[in-house]
N, C-alpha and C positions, 0 to 999 in steps of 0.2 A: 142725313142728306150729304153727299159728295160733292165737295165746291167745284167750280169752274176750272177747266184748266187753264195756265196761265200765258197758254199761247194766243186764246182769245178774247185776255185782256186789251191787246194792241191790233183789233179788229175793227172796220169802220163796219157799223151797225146799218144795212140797207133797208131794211124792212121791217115793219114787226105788224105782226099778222099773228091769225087763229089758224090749223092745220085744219084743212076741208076734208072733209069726206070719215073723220074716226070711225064714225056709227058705222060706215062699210067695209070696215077689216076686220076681217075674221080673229079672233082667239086673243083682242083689245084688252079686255078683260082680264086673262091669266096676261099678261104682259105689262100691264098698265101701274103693279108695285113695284117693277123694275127703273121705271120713268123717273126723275129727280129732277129738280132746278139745276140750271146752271150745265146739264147735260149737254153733251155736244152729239148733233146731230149729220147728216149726209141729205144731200141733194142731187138727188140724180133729174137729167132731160131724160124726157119721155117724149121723143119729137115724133113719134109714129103714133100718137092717139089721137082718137077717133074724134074725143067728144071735146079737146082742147089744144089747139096750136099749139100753145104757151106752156104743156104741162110740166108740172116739177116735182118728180115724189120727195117723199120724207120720209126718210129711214133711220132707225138708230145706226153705230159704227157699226163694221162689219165683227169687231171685237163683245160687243153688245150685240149679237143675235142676227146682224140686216134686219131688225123688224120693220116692216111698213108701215107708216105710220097714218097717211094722207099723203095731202096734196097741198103744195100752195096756193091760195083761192084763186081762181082763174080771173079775175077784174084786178090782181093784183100782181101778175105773175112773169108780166111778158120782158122787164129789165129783167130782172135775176133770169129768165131762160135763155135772154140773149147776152150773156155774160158767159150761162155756162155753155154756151155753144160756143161762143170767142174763146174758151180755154179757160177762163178764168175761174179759180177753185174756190167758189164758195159753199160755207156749212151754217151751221143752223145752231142753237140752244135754246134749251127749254127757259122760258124764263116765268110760268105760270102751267099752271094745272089742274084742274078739280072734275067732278059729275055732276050732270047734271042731269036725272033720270038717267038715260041712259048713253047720252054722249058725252063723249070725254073731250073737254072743251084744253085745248093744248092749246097756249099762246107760244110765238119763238119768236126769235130774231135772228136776220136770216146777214149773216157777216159777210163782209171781203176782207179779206187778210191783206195788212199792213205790209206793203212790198216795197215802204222806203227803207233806203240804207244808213 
């Protein structure tokens, strides 16, 4: 297991939530022994979808693959989308993991980076 890196030790913690949608990404499976704790994750707006204002994927870095991961639950989404529409760079880490049949149940916590001086 590969610890946390230590830039987002001094992260304020906004959310911690399940990644929506696992079960409907493709090739989860061959990807999912790459996933660790403490991983650090990307959040991209998704402001052009169809089926959620608020959307926010979840991808690993782009040095990690871009995998897609999900979504942040849509009842939980709409601060963190209206942050990263404000500019503001928040990410993500894994902070739990397991299966469950067949979905891969990811907990994260979704950070703002400590911008005092």
């Amino acid at each position: 297991m590969k610890p946390a890196p230590a830039s987002s030790a001094t992260a304020l913690v906004l959310l911690e939530c399940l990644v929506a949608g696992t079960t409907h990404r493709e090739n989860l499976k061959q990807h999912e022994p790459g996933l660790y704790l403490g991983q650090m994750l990307r959040l991209v707006r998704e402001a052009d979808s169809k089926y959620d204002d608020w959307a926010v994927k979840v991808l690993t870095t782009a040095a990690e693959g871009d995998v897609w991961l999900g979504y942040l639950p849509d009842v939980r989404n709409e601060t963190s989308a209206r942050l990263l529409d404000a500019g503001y760079g928040l990410t993500a880490r894994i902070t739990h993991k397991a299966w469950e049949d067949e979905w891969l149940q990811l907990e994260i916590e979704v950070l703002l980076p400590d911008g005092r001086a």
